[in-house]
N, C-alpha and C positions, 0 to 999 in steps of 0.2 A: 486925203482922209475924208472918210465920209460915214457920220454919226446918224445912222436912224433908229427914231422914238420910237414904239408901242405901246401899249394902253393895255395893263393885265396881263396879256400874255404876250408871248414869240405868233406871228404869223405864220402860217401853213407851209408858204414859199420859202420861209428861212431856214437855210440847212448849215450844217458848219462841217468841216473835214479836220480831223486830226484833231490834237489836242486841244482846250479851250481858255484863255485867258478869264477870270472869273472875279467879280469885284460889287458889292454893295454898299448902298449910301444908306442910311438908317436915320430917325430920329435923334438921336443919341448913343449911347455906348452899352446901355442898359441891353441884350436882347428882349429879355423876356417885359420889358416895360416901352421901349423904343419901337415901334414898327418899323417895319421897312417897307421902304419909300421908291428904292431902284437896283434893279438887276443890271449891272454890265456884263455885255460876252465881247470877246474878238476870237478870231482864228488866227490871227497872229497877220493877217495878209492888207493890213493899213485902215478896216474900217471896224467900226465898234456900232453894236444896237442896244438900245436901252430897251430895259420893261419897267416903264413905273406903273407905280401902285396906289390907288386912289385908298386904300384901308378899307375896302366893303365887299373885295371879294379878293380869297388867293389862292382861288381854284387852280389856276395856269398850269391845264395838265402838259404842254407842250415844252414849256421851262422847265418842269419839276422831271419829265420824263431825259428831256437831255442833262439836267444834272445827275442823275441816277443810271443815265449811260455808263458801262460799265469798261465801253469800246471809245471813250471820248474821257481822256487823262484833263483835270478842272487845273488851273494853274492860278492860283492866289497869291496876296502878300498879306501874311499873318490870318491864315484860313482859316486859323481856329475859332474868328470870331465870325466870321461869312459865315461858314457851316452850322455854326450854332443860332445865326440870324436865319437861317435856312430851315433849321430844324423847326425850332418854333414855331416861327409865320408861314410856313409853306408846308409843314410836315416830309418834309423829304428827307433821306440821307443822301449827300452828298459823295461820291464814290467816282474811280478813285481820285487821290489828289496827293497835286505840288505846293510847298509854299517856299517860295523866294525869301521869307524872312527867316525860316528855320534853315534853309540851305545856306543863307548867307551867314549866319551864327556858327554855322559849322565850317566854314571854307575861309571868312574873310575876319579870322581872328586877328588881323592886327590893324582892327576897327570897333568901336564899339556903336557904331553909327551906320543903324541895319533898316532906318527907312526907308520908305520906295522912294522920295526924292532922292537919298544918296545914292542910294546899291542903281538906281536907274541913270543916274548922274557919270556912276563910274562904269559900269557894266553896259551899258547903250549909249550912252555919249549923251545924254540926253537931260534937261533941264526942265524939272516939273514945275508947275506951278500949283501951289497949294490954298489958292489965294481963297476959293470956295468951298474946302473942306470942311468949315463950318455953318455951311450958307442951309436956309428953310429946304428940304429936299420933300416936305411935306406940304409945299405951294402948289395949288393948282396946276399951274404952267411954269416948265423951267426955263432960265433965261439961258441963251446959248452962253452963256461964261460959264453955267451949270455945265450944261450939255458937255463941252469942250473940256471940263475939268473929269467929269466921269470919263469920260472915252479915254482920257490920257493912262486913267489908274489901270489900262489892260491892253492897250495897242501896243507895250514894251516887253512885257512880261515874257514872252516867247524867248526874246532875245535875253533877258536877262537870267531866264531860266538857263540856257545856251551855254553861257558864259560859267555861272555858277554852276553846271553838269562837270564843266570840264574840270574845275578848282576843284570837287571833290573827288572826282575820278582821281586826281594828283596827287592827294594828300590820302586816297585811301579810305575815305569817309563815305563814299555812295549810298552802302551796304546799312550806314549807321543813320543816315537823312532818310534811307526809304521808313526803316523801323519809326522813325520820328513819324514821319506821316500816315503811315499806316495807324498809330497808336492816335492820331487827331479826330477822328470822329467820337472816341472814347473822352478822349480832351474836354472836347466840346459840351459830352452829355454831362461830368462833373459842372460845369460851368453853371449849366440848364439848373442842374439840381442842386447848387447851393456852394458851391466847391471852390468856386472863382479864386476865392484869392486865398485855399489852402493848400500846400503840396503835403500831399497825401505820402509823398515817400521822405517827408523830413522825419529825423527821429523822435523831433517831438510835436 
């Protein structure tokens, strides 16, 4: 595995094939109060590049343009909060897109335990470490325990998506996870505008 940094944007030379594993570190939880701090991408083929964000510019037409690729499917866990980090700080839509945590809601009901260290634990064999998930992502320089902890939340994801394609293919649900994601950029913009924690289709 091999994790390269950038500064603001994707470099000219970086290109990606096929679908994109997709993941941000933020300040906090807040979008619209939290900045964001780092873009991860993978192609799923064992290396991960960062784009951190100094807060002073988020032009990064080269990021924004491959998220908006329309020819490159974004593969998240719990997209609805990246896309809306997206929206915000970068002005883009995000398009189109997977999320591993609503697939896995829908496939691995006889779990209520749909984090990316489980569903990545069971579904890739694979043991996260979560040790940095709260660590300053707004420090000048990140320390490779950083570095190594972003890279991990998208160098699986391919694979777990993989996995979970199949469990819904089995059960019949594909059809009902795509509607799910298709409706997440809409998700997203209630979130933006006030909506976070009301569902709009409760009766009351």
């Amino acid at each position: 595995m091999t994790v390269f940094l950038h500064h603001q944007d994707l470099p000219q030379d970086v290109s990606f094939e096929g679908a994109i594993a997709v993941d941000s570190e933020t300040l906090g939880l807040n979008p619209l109060r939290d900045r964001l701090c780092v873009v991860q991408l993978s192609d799923g083929k064992g290396d991960a590049h960062l784009v951190k964000f100094d807060g002073s510019d988020y032009s990064a037409p080269r990021l924004k343009a491959l998220l908006a690729d329309p020819t490159h499917l974004k593969i998240f866990h719990f997209a609805r909060f990246d896309i809306a980090v997206f929206r915000h700080w970068l002005g883009v839509e995000t398009t189109p897109i997977y999320c591993t945590k609503i697939a896995s809601k829908l496939a691995r009901t006889y779990t209520d335990r749909h984090g990316l260290k489980d569903v990545t634990r069971e579904l890739a064999g694979v043991e996260l470490s979560k040790q940095q998930q709260s660590s300053d992502w707004g420090a000048a320089e990140l320390s490779d325990a950083q570095k190594d902890y972003a890279a991990s939340d998208v160098l699986y994801l391919h694979k777990v998506k993989a996995a979970l394609d199949g469990m819904l293919a089995r059960e019949g649900r594909t059809a009902l996870a795509q509607a799910c994601f298709d409706f997440l950029p809409t998700r997203a913009a209630l979130d933006l505008g006030g909506w976070s924690e009301t569902d709009i289709f409760a009766h009351s």
